[in-house]
C-alpha positions as CSV (number, residue, x, y, z in Angstrom):
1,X,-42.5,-50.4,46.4
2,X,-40.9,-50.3,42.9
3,X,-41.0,-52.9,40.9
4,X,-36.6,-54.1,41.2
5,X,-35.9,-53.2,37.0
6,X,-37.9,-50.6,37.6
7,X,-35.4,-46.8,36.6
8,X,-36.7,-44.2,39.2
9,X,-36.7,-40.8,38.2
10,X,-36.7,-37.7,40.1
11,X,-38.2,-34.5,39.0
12,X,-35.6,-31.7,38.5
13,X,-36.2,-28.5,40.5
14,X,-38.4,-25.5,38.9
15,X,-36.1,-23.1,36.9
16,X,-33.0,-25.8,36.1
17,X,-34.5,-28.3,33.8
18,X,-33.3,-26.4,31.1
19,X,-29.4,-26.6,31.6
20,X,-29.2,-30.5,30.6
21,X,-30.3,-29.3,27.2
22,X,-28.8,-26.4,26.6
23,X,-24.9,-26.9,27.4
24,X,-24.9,-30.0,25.3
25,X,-26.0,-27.7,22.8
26,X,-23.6,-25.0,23.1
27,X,-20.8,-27.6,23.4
28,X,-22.1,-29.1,19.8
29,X,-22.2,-25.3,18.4
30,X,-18.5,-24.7,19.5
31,X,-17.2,-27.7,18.0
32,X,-19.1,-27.3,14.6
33,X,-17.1,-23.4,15.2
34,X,-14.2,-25.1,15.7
35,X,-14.3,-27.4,12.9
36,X,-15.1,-25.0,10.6
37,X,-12.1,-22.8,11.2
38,X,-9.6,-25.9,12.2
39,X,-7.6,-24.8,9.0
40,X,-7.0,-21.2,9.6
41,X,-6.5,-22.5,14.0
42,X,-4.1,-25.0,12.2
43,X,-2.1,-22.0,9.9
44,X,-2.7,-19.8,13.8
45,X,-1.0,-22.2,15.6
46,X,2.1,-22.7,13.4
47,X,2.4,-18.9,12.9
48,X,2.4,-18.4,16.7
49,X,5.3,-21.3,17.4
50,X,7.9,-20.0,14.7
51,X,7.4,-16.9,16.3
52,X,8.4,-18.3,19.5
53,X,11.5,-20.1,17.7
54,X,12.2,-16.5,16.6
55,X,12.4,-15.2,19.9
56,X,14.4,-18.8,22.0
57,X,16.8,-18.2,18.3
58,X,17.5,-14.5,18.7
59,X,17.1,-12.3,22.1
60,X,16.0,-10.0,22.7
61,X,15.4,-8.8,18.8
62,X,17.9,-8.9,15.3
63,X,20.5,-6.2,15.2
64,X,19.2,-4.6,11.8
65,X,21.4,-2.1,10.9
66,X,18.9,0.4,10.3
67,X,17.3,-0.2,14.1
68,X,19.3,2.8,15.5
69,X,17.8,5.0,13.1
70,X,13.8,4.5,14.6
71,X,15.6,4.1,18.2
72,X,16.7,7.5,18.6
73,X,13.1,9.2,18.4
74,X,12.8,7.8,22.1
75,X,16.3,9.8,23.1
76,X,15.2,12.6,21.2
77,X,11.5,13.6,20.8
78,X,11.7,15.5,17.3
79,X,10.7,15.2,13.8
80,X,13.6,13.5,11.8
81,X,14.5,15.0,8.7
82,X,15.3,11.3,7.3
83,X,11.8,9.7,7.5
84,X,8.5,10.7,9.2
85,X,8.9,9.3,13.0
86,X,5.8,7.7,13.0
87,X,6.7,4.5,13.9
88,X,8.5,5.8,17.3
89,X,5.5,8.3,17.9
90,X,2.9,6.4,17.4
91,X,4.3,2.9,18.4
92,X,7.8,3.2,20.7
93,X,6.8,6.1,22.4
94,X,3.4,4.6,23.8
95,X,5.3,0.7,24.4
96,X,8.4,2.3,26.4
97,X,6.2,4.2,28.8
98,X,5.5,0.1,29.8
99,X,9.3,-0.9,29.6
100,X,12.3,0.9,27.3
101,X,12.8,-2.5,25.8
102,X,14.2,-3.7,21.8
103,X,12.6,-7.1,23.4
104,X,8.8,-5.8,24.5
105,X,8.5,-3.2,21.0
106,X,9.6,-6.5,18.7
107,X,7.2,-8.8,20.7
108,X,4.4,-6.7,20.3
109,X,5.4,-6.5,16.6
110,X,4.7,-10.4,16.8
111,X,1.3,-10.5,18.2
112,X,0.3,-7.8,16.2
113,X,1.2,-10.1,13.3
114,X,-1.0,-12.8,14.4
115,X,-3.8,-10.2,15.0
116,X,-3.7,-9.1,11.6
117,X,-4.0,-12.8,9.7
118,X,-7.0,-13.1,12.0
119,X,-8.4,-9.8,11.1
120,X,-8.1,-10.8,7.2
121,X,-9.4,-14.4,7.8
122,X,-12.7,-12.8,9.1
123,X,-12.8,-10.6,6.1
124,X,-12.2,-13.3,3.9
125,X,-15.0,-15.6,5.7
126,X,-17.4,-12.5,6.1
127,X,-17.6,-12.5,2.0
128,X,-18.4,-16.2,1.8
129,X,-14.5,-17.6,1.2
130,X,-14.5,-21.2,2.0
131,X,-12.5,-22.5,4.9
132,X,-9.1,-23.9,3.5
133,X,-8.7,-21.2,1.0
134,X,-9.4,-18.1,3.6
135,X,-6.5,-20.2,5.9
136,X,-4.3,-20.1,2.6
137,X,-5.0,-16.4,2.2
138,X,-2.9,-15.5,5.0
139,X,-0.5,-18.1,5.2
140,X,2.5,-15.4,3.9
141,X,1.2,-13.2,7.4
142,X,1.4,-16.5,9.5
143,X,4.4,-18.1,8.1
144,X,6.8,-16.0,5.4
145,X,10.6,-15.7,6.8
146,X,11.1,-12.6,5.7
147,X,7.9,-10.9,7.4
148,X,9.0,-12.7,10.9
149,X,12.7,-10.9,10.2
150,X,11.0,-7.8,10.0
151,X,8.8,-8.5,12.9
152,X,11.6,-9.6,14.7
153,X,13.3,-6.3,14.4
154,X,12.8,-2.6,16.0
155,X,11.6,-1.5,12.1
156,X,8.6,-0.1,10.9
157,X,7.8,-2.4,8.1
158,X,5.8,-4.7,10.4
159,X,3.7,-1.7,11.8
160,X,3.4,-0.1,8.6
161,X,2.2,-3.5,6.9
162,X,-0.5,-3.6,10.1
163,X,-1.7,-0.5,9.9
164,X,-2.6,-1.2,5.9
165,X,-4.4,-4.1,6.8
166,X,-6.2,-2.7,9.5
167,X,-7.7,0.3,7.1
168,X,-8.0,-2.9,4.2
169,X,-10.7,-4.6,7.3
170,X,-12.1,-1.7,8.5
171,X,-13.3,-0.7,5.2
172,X,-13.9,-3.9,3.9
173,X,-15.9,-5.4,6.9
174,X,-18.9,-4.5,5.4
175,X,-20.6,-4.5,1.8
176,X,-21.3,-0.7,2.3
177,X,-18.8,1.4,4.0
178,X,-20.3,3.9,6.1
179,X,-18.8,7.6,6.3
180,X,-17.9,6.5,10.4
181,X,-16.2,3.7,8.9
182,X,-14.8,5.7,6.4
183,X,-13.5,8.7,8.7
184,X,-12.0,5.6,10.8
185,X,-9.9,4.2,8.2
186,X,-8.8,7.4,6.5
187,X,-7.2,7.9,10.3
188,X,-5.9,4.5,10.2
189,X,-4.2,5.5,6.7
190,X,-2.7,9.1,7.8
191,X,-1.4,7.0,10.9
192,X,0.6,4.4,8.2
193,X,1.6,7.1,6.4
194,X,3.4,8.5,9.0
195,X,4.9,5.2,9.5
196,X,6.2,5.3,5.8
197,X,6.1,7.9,3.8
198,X,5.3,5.6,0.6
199,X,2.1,4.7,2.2
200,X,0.7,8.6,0.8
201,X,-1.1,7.2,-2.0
202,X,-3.3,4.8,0.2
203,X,-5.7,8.0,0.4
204,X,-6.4,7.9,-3.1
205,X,-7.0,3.8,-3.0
206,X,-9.2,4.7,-0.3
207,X,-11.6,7.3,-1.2
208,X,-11.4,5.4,-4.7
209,X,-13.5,2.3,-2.7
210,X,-15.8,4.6,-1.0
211,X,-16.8,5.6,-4.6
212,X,-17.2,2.6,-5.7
213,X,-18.7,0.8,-2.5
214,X,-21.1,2.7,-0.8
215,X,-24.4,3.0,-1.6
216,X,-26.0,6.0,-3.2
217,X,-24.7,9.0,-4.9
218,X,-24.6,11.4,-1.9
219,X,-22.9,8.4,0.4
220,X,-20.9,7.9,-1.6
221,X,-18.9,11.1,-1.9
222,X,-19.7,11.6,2.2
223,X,-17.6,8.8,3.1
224,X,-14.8,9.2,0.3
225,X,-14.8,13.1,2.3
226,X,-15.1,11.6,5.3
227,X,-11.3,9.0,4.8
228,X,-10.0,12.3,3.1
229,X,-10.6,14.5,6.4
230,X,-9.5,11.1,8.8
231,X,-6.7,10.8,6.7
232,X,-5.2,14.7,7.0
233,X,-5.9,14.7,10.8
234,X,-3.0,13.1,11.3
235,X,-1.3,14.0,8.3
236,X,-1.7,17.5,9.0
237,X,-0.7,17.6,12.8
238,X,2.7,16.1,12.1
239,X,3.3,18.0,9.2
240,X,2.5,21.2,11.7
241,X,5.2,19.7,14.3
242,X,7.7,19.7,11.1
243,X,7.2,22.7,10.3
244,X,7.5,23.9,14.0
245,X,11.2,22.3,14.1
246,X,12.4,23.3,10.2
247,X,10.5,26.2,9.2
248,X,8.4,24.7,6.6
249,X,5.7,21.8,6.4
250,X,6.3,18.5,5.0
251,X,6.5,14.8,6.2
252,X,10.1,14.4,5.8
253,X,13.2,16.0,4.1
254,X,14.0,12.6,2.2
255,X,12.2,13.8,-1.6
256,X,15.5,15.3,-3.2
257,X,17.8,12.0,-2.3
258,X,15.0,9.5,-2.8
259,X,14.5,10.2,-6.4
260,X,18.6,11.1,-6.7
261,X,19.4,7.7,-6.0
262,X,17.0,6.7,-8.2
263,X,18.7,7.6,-11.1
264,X,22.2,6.6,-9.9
265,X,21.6,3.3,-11.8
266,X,21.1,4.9,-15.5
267,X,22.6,8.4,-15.6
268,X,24.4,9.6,-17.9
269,X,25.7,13.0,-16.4
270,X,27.4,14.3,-20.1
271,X,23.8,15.0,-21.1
272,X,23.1,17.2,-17.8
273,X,23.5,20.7,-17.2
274,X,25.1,20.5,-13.1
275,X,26.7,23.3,-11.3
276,X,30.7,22.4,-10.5
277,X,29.0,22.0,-6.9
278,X,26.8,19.3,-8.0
279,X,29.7,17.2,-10.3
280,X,30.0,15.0,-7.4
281,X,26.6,13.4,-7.5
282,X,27.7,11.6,-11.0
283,X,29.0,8.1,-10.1
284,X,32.5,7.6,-11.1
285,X,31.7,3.5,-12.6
286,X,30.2,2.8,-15.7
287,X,26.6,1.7,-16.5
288,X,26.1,-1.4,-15.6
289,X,29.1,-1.2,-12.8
290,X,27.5,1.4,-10.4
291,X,27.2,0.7,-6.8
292,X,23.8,0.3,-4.8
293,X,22.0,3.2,-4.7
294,X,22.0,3.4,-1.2
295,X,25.6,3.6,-1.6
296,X,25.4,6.9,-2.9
297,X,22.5,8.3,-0.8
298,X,23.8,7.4,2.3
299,X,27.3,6.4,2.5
300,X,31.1,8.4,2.1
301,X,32.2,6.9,-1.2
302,X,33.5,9.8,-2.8
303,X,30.4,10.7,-4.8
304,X,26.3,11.2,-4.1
305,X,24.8,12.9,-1.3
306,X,27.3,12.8,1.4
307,X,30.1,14.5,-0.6
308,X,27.6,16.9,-1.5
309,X,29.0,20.6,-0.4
310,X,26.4,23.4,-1.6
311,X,27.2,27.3,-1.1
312,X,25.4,29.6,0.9
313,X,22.0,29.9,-0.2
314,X,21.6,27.4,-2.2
315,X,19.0,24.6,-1.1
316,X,20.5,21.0,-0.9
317,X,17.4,18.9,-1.3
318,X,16.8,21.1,-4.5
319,X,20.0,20.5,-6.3
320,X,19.2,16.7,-5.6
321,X,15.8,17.1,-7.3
322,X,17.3,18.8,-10.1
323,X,19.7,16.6,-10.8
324,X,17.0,13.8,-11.2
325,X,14.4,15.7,-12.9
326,X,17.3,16.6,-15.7
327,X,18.1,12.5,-15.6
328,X,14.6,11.7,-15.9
329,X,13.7,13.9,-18.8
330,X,17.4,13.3,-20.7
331,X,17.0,9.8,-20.3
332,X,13.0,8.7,-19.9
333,X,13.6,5.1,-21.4
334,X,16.2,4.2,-19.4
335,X,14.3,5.2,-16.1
336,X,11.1,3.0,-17.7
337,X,13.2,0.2,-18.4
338,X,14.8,0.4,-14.8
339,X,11.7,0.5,-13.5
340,X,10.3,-1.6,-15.2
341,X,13.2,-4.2,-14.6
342,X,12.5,-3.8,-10.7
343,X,8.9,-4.4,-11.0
344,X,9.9,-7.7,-12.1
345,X,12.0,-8.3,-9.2
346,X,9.4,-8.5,-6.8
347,X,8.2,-11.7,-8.6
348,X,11.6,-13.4,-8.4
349,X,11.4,-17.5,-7.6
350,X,14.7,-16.4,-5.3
351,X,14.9,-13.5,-3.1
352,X,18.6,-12.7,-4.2
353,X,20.1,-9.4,-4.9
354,X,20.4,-9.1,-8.9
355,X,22.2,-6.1,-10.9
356,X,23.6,-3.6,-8.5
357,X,21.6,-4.0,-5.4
358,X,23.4,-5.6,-2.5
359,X,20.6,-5.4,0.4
360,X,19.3,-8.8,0.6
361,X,21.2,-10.3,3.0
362,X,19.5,-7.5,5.7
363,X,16.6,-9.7,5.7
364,X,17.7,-12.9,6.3
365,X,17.8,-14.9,9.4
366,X,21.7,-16.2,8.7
367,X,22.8,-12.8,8.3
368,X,22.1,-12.8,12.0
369,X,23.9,-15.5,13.2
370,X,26.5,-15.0,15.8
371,X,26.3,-11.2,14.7
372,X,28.9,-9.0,17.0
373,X,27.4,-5.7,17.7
374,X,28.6,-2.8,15.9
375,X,29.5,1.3,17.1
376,X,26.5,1.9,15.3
377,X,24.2,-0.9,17.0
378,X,25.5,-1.1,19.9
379,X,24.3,1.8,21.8
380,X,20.9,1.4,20.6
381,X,20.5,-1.7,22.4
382,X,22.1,-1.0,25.3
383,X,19.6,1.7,25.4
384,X,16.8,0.4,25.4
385,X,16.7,-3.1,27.4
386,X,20.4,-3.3,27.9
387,X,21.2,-6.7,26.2
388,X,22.7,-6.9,22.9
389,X,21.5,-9.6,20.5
390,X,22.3,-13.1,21.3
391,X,22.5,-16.5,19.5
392,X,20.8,-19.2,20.2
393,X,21.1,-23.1,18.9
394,X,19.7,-25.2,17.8
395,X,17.1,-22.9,16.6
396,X,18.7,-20.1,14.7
397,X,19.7,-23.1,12.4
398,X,16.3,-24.7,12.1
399,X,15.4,-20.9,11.0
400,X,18.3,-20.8,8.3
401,X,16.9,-23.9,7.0
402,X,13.6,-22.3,7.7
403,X,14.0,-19.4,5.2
404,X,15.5,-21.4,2.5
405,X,11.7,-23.0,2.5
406,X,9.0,-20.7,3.8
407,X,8.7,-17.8,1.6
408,X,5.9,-16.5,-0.8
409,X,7.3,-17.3,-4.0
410,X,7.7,-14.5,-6.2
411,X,5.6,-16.4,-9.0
412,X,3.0,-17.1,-6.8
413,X,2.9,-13.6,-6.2
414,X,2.3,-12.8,-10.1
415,X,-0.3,-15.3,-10.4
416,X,-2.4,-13.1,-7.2
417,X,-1.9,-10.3,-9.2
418,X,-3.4,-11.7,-12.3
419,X,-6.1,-13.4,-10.6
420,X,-6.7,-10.2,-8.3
421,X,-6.5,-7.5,-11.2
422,X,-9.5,-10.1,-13.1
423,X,-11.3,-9.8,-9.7
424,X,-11.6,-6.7,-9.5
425,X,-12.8,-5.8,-13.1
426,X,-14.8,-8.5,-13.8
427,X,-17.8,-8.3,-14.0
428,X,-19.3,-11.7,-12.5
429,X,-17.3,-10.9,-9.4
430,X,-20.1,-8.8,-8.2
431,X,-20.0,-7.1,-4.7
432,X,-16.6,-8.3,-4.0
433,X,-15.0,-6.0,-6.7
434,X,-14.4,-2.8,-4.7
435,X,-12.6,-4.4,-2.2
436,X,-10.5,-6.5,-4.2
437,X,-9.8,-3.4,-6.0
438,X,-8.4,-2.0,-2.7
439,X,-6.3,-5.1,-2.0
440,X,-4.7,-4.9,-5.4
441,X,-4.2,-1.3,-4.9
442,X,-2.2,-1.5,-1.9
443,X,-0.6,-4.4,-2.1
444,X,0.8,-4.1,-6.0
445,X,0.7,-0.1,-5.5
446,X,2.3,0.0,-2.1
447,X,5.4,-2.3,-3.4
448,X,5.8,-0.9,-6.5
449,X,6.1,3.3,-5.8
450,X,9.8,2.8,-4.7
451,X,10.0,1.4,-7.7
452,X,9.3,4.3,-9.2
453,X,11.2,6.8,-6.6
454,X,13.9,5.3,-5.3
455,X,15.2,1.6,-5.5
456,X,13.9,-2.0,-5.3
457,X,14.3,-3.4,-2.1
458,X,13.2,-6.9,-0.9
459,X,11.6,-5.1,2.6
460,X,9.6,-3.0,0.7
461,X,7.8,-5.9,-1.1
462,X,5.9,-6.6,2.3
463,X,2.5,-4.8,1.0
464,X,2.5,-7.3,-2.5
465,X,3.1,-11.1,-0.4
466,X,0.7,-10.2,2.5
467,X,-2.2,-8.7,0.6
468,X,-1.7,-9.9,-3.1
469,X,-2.7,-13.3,-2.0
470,X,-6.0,-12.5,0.1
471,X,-6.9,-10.5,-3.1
472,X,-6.7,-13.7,-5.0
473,X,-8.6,-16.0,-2.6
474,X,-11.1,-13.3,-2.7
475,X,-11.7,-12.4,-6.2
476,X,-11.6,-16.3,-7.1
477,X,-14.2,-17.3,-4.4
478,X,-16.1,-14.1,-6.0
479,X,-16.2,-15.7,-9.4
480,X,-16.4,-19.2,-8.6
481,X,-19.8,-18.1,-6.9
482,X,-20.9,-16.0,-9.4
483,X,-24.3,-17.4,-11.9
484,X,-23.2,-18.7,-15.3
């Protein structure tokens, strides 16, 4: 008989002794996980509940006015001669064979945004960035209003955006891209540029980091070939299907007004040479009185594109780039110093419209309140899901309020710039210099070609506040580390 104080113990059966140890284990392994990434779970979590005050504010999505536009691929399944259709092949297309629905393509555009601050958190974390500085990284993906507008809406600046960053990880995932990994992202950047048409350059950022990032001589130029070849795949197979519709390859027939409204803001059409045909693409106001420039590329004012009349023969998107190579070359100071003046827009403290743009208010939350539908918007909605765009309170107010607030500041912006640019041609960054190359590359390059082709517009700054900052968090983690 026992002894009464005695603790009797009973022998565990063969084969399961081992479970009382090892859970406890496990369990202590996922908290120390969990601990470590509580920030970024933190940023996750508040990214993911705006979102859902996005959709209680505003069902079933915004009613951009440019939404119609990217809707009508699904009615009609040919190449537009306005932008490539990318976004509505590659993304609509797919979603509606699920449900034709404005509410299902803009919630997908949600999670997708979640997906991709994740995706650049790993990256970050892969090349040694501490916690709280890889969760601030990506707190413009989580949290910036502007982004969640553009989410929020059936637009391709969301997708577009994703697709970038998705190429960004693929390549940067690794310290050696291999030419797999390579061929994969150069896909993943003919996809984007079929998305937008800007995104063309992203080849050359590309195959400039294989160059840089692989290892060896011969590896090097197999996997800057290797994007190059992933990259025309797609490229080249839509620019077939163009040229199956309109006679002649290309992405888009948008060149000839692109860089024609460009120079709507300086041109001084005495020193031209235009055809009587081609008077009516000089705006009638003064410098430093002219309209928007979408004004004249896209709207009936009396002058620009839409009054344009050509005779027989004579090709249209031609005259348009004549016009702006003549204003370019007459006039090369002035287009710098618009330029130039745009480029510094991006890193305005307020995201207002200044000189003669007048597209700001597109891409704010308040612009949406209590919105009416429109001839033009109305059809697209009732389309696809059937409900037009409703109101919600209180929480479209919380996300005025909300906007005023959360937003990358342009500043801050700079500062990423200059602290990316030092990353990636410094030295003691090491390793880390490639891909901060590629970061800077897109995110600067991306938002500052429409600069340089057509106008400044606050959407198209997207590229510069998500990947700007991860370039910064990543070269200054690269050079903090680095031996004195």
């Amino acid at each position: 008989m026992p002894h009464p104080g005695a603790v009797t113990t009973t022998a565990a059966p063969t084969g399961a002794s081992s479970h009382p140890v090892r859970h406890p284990r496990r369990a202590v392994r996922w908290r120390a996980r969990l601990a470590d990434h509580a920030p970024f779970l933190l940023a996750l979590g508040l990214g993911a509940l705006v979102r859902v005050v996005v959709t209680a504010a505003f069902p079933p999505a915004l009613m951009v006015s440019d939404a119609p536009s990217y809707l009508r691929f699904l009615g009609d399944l040919q190449p537009s001669v306005e932008r490539p259709d990318g976004y509505g092949l590659l993304f609509l297309l797919p979603l509606s064979w699920v449900a034709d629905d404005v509410a299902l393509f803009v919630g997908v555009q949600h999670v997708l945004g979640l997906a991709a601050a994740t995706a650049l958190y790993a990256v970050l974390r892969r090349w040694g960035v501490g916690r709280w500085w890889a969760a601030a990284g990506v707190l413009p993906v989580l949290l910036d209003a502007m982004l969640l507008v553009l989410e929020h809406g059936p637009l391709s600046d969301a997708v577009f955006t994703d697709l970038v960053v998705l190429a960004v990880v693929l390549l940067g995932w690794r310290r050696r891209p291999s030419p797999g990994v390579a061929l994969a992202a150069g896909l993943v950047m003919g996809a984007a540029v079929l998305v937008r048409q800007v995104g063309t350059p992203l080849v050359l950022a590309g195959a400039l980091f294989c160059l840089l990032a692989a290892s060896g001589r011969w590896r090097r130029a197999l996997a800057a070939l290797a994007l190059v070849a992933g990259f025309l795949v797609p490229v080249g197979a839509y620019s077939a299907w163009y040229a199956s519709t309109y006679g002649s390859p290309g992405l888009s027939g948008i060149g000839g007004v692109s860089a024609y409204m460009r120079t709507t803001t300086f041109v001084d059409c005495d020193r031209l040479e235009l055809a009587p045909y081609a008077q009516v693409l000089c705006p009638p106001e003064p410098v430093g009185e002219r309209r928007d420039p979408t004004d004249y590329g896209w709207y009936e004012i009396g002058a620009g594109v839409q009054s344009l009349v050509v005779p027989p023969g004579v090709d249209r998107a031609e005259v348009l780039r004549d016009f702006a190579r003549q204003a370019i070359r007459e006039q090369p100071l002035d287009y710098a110093r618009v330029v130039l003046r745009d480029v510094a827009l991006g890193f305005d403290p307020l995201r207002v419209d200044r000189f003669e743009y007048n597209t700001s208010f597109k891409w704010k939350f308040s612009s949406y309140v209590d919105r009416e539908p429109t001839a033009w918007t109305e059809p697209g909605f009732a389309e696809h899901g059937g409900v037009q765009q409703q109101t919600h309170q209180p929480w479209a107010s919380v996300l005025v309020l909300y906007e005023d607030a959360v937003y990358t500041w342009g500043p801050l912006v700079l500062l990423c710039l200059l602290v990316g640019v030092v990353g990636a041609v410094h030295p003691r960054a090491g390793a880390a210099r490639p891909l901060v190359l590629l970061l800077v590359l897109c995110g600067f390059g991306l938002s500052v070609l429409p600069d340089l082709t057509t106008q400044f517009v606050w959407r198209y700054q997207l590229p510069a506040i998500v990947l700007l900052p991860v370039a910064a968090v990543l070269a200054g983690s690269a050079l903090r580390r680095a031996p004195t």
